[in-house]
C-alpha positions in Angstrom: 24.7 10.4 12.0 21.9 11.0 9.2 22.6 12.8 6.0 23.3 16.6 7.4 21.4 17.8 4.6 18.3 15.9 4.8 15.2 16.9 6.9 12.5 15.1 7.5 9.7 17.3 9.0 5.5 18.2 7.9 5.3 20.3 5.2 3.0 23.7 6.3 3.0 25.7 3.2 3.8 25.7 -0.6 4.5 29.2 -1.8 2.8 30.3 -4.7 -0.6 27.9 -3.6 -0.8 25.3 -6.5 -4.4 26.7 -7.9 -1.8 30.0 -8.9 0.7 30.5 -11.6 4.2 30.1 -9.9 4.8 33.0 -12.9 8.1 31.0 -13.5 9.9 31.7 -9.6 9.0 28.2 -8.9 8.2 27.2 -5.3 9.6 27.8 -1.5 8.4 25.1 0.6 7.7 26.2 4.4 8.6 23.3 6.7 8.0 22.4 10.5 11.1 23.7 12.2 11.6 27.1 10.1 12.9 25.2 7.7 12.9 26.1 3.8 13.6 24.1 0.9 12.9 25.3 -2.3 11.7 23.4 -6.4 13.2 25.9 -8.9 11.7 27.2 -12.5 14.2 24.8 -14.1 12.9 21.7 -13.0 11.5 19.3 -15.4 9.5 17.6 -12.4 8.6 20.5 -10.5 5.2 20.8 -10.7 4.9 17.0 -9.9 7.1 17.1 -6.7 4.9 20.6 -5.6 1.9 18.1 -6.1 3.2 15.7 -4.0 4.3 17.8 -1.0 1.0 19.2 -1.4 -0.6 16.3 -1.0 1.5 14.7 2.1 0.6 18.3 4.0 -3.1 17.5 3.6 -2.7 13.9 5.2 -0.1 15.7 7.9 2.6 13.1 6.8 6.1 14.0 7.0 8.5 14.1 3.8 12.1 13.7 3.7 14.0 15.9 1.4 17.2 16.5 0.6 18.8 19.5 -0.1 21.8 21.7 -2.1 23.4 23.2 0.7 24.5 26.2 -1.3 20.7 26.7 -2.4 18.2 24.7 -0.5 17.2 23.2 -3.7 15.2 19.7 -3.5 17.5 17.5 -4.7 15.7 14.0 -3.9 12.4 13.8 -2.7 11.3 10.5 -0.5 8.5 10.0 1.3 8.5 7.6 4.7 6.4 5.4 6.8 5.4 6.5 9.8 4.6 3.5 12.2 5.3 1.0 14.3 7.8 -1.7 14.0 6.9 -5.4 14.5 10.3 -7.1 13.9 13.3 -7.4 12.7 15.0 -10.7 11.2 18.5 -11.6 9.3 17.6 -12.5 5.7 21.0 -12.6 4.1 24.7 -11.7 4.6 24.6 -8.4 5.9 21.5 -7.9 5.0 18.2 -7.4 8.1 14.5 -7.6 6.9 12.5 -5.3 9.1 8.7 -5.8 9.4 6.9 -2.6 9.4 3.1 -2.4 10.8 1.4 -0.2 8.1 2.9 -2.8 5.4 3.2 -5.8 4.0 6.7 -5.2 1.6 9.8 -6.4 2.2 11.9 -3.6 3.6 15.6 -4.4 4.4 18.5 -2.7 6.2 22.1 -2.9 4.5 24.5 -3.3 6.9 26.6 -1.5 4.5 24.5 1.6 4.7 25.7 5.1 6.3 25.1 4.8 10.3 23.5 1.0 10.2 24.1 0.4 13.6 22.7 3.0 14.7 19.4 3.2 12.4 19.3 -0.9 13.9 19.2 0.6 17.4 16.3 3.0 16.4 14.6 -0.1 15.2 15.1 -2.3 17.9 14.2 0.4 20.5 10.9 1.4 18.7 9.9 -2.8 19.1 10.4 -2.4 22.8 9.0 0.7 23.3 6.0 0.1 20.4 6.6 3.9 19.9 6.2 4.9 16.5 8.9 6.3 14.2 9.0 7.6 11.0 11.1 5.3 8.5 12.7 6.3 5.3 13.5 4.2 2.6 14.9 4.0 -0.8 12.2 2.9 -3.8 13.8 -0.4 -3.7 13.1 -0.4 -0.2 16.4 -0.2 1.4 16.3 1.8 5.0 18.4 5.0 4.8 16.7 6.6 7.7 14.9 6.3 11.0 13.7 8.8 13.5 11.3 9.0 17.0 7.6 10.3 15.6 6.1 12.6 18.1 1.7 12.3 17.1 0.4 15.6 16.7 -2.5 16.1 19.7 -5.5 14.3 19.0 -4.2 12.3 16.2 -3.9 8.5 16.7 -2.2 6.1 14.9 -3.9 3.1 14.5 -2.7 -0.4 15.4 -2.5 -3.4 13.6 -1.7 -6.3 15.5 1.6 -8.4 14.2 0.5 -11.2 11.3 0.0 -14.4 13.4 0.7 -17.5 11.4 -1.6 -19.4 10.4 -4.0 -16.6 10.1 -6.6 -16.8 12.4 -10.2 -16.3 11.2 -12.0 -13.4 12.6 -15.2 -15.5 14.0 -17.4 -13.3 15.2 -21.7 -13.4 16.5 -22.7 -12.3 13.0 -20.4 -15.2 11.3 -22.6 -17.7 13.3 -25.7 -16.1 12.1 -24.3 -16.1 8.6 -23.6 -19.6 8.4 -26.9 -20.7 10.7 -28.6 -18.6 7.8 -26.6 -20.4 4.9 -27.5 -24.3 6.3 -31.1 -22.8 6.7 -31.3 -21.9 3.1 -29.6 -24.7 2.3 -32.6 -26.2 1.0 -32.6 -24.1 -1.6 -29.1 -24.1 -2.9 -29.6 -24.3 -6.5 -30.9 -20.5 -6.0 -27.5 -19.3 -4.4 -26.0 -20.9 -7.8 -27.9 -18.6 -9.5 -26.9 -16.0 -7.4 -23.2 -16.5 -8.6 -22.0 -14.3 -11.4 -21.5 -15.7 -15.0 -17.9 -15.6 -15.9 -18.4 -12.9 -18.5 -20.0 -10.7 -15.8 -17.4 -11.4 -13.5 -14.6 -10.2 -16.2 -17.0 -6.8 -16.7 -16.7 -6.5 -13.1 -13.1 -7.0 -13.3 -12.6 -4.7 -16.4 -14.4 -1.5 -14.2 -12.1 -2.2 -11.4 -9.5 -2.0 -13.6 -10.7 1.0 -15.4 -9.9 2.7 -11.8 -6.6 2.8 -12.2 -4.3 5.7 -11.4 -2.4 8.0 -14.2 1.5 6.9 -12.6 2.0 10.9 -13.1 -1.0 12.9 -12.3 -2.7 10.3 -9.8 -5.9 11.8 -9.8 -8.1 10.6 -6.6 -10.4 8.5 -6.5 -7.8 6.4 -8.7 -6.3 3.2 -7.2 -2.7 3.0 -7.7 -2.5 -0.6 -9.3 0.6 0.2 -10.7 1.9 0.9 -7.3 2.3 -3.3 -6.3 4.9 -3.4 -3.6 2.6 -1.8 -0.9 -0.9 -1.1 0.5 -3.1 -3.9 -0.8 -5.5 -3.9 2.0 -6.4 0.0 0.8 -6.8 -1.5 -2.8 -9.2 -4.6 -1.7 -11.1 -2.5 0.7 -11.8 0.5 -2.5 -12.9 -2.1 -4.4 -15.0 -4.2 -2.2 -17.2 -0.5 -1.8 -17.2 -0.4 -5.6 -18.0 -3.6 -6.1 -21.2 -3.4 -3.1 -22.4 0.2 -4.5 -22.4 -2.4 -8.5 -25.1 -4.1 -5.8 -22.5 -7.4 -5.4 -21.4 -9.2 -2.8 -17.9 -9.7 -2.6 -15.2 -11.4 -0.1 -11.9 -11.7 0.2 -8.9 -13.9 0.5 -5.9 -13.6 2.1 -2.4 -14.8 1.4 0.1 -15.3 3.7 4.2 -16.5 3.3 7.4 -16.0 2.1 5.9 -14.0 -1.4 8.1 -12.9 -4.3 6.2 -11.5 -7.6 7.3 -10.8 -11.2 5.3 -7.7 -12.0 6.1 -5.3 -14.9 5.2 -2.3 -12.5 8.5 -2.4 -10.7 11.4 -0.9 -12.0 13.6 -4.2 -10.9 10.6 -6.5 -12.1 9.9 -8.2 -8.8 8.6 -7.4 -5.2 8.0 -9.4 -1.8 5.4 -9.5 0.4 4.6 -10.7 3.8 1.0 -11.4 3.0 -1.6 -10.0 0.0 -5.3 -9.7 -0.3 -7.8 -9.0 -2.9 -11.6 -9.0 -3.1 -13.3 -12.5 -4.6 -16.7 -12.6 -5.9 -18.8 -16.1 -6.7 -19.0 -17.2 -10.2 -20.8 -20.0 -11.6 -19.1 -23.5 -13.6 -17.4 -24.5 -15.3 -19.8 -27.8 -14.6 -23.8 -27.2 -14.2 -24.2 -26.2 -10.4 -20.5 -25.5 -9.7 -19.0 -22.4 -8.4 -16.1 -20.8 -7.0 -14.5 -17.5 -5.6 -12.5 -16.1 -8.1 -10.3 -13.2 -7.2 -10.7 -10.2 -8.6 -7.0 -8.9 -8.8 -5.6 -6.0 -11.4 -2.5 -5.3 -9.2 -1.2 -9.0 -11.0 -3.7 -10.6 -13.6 -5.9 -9.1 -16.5 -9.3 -11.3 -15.6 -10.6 -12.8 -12.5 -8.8 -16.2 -11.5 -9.1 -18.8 -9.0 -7.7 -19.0 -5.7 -5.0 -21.7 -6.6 -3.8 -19.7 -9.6 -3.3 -16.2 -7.9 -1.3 -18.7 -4.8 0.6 -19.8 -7.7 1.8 -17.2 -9.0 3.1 -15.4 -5.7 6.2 -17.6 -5.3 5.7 -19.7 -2.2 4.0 -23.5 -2.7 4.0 -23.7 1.4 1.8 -20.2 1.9 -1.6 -19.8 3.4 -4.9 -19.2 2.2 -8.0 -17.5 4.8 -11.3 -16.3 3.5 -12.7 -13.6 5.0 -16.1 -11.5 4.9 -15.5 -8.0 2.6 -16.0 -5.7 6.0 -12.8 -7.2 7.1 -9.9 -4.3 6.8 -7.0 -5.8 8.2 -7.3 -9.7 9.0 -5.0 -10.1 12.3 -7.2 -8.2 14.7 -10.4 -8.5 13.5 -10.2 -4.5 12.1 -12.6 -3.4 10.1 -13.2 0.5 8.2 -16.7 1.0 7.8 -16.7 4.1 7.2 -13.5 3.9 4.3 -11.7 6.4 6.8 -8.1 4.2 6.9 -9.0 2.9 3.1 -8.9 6.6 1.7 -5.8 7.1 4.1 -4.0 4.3 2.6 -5.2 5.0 -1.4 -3.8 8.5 -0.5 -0.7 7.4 0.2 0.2 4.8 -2.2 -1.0 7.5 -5.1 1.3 9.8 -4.0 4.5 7.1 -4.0 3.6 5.9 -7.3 3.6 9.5 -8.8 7.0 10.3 -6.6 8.6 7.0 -8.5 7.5 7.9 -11.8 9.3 11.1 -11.7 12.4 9.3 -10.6 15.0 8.6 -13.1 13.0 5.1 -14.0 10.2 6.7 -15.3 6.0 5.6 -15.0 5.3 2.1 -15.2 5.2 -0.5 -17.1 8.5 -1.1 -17.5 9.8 -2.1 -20.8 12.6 -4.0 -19.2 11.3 -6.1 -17.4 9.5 -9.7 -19.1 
């Protein structure tokens, strides 16, 4: 059965509003359901966690909280996935890795955990059905929870199709024109060298991207949350692709797919895994006369723009796959693109609010000074 004093339901009201002093009587939060939980004076964190269910009832995302039965006071704060789920796999002794659609971290199910068997059932019923549910998980990614999500009417969720392996390449009429153009001007090729950044612009380009990242404890939009690596790097590419068209550049990107495993000091165990990655690449000139290449613009895992075979390198798997694709391209498998930066906010929005949620946990903001 799950935890008896957990709910996980949309938030509808925070009283005292947040733009009002709470005059030291802290906050009652109003919940689907007629349920209350409540942030007292007392707590060191409260004004971060009011934030935070502030911000998931403007996106209409559920939270889970659990509660002090004696007082309805929050006593841990996560905040889950609503979507579908694509599969599920053994990856150890006791131990299933289940493939979320809205993600591409590792998220596992202990078969140790409170009510496994039956949070597996949930999980193996929402593959069959394709309904969505709304899945709750520890900030190391371990499932604790899973439960049926009803949409609200009108709203849709939308779908991204299952990775296929190898990526496929999203041809389209306007790729054919684009390369029909490119052999046409091919002629004049020395002028699309010129074209290319220099590496020193490239590394200012790089530098402002990075200058957008998020405060881990304020988040203030329209911050991206670099520091937040284990999840939503096709909200991070997209932000910065518009960034780097409105600097008047024309970025692409690349995408990575395979068994990833990362060092990052913005972890609090100093590692995540990934399914697949992506991040914008722009063309930059050398290092011989009349040479270029793509180098990716990265700041969730480098300080300066790379090459494609050092940010492969450094994601752990020799055997995983590279695809380019044009910037327009939101989610590779499907063809799905966001021209309008509707999904990108959706996803930025998200990702803030679970890097502010971890760094009021017990391991504090990143960096971490633990880790190497």
């Amino acid at each position: 059965m799950p935890n008896k004093n957990a709910i996980v339901a949309l938030v509808l009201r925070i009283d005292p509003p947040l733009d009002r002093p709470t005059d030291d009587r802290g906050y009652t939060i109003e919940l689907e359901g007629d349920r209350r939980a409540r942030i007292e004076p007392g707590d060191r964190n409260g004004g971060g966690l009011a934030r935070i269910l502030d911000g998931l009832r403007e996106l209409r995302r559920p939270v889970y909280l659990e509660l002090d039965p004696a007082t309805t006071r929050i006593t841990r704060l996560l905040i889950p996935h609503v979507t579908r789920v694509a599969g599920i796999k053994p990856i150890d002794a006791g131990v299933l890795g289940v493939e979320l659609e809205l993600s591409h971290a590792r998220h596992v199910l202990r078969r140790s955990v409170d009510d496994a068997a039956e949070i597996e059932k949930v999980l193996r019923d929402a593959i069959r059905s394709g309904a969505p549910v709304v899945v709750t998980e520890t900030d190391a990614h371990e499932i604790i929870d899973v439960r049926p999500y009803t949409p609200a009417p009108g709203e849709e969720l939308p779908h991204f199709p299952r990775p296929e392996f190898p990526a496929r390449v999203p041809w389209s009429i306007d790729w054919f024109k684009y390369l029909w153009w490119r052999l046409w001007c091919w002629r004049c090729w020395p002028w699309w060298w010129f074209r290319c950044l220099t590496l020193k612009r490239a590394q200012q380009v790089f530098d402002a991207m990075a200058a957008t990242t998020c405060n881990p404890l304020t988040v203030p939009p329209p911050c991206i949350p670099f520091m937040y690596p284990d999840d939503g790097c096709w909200g991070r590419a997209s932000e910065m692709c518009r960034l780097m068209i409105n600097m008047g550049l024309s970025p692409k990107k690349v995408w990575i797919q395979g068994s990833l495993h990362v060092s990052t000091k913005n972890n609090p165990n100093c590692q995540v895994f990934w399914g697949w990655h992506v991040a914008p690449t722009l063309c930059v000139r050398g290092p011989k006369f009349f040479q270029s290449q793509q180098m990716v613009i990265d700041p969730s895992l480098f300080t300066t723009p790379v090459s494609q075979a050092t940010w492969k390198g450094v994601q752990g798997d020799p055997g995983a796959t590279l695809t380019p694709s044009a910037a327009s391209i939101f989610y590779l498998w499907g063809n799905v693109t966001d021209p309008g930066y509707v999904q990108t906010n959706q996803v930025l929005a998200n990702y803030r609010l679970q890097l502010q949620n971890r760094s009021l946990g017990p391991s504090g903001p990143p960096p971490y000074a633990n880790c190497p």
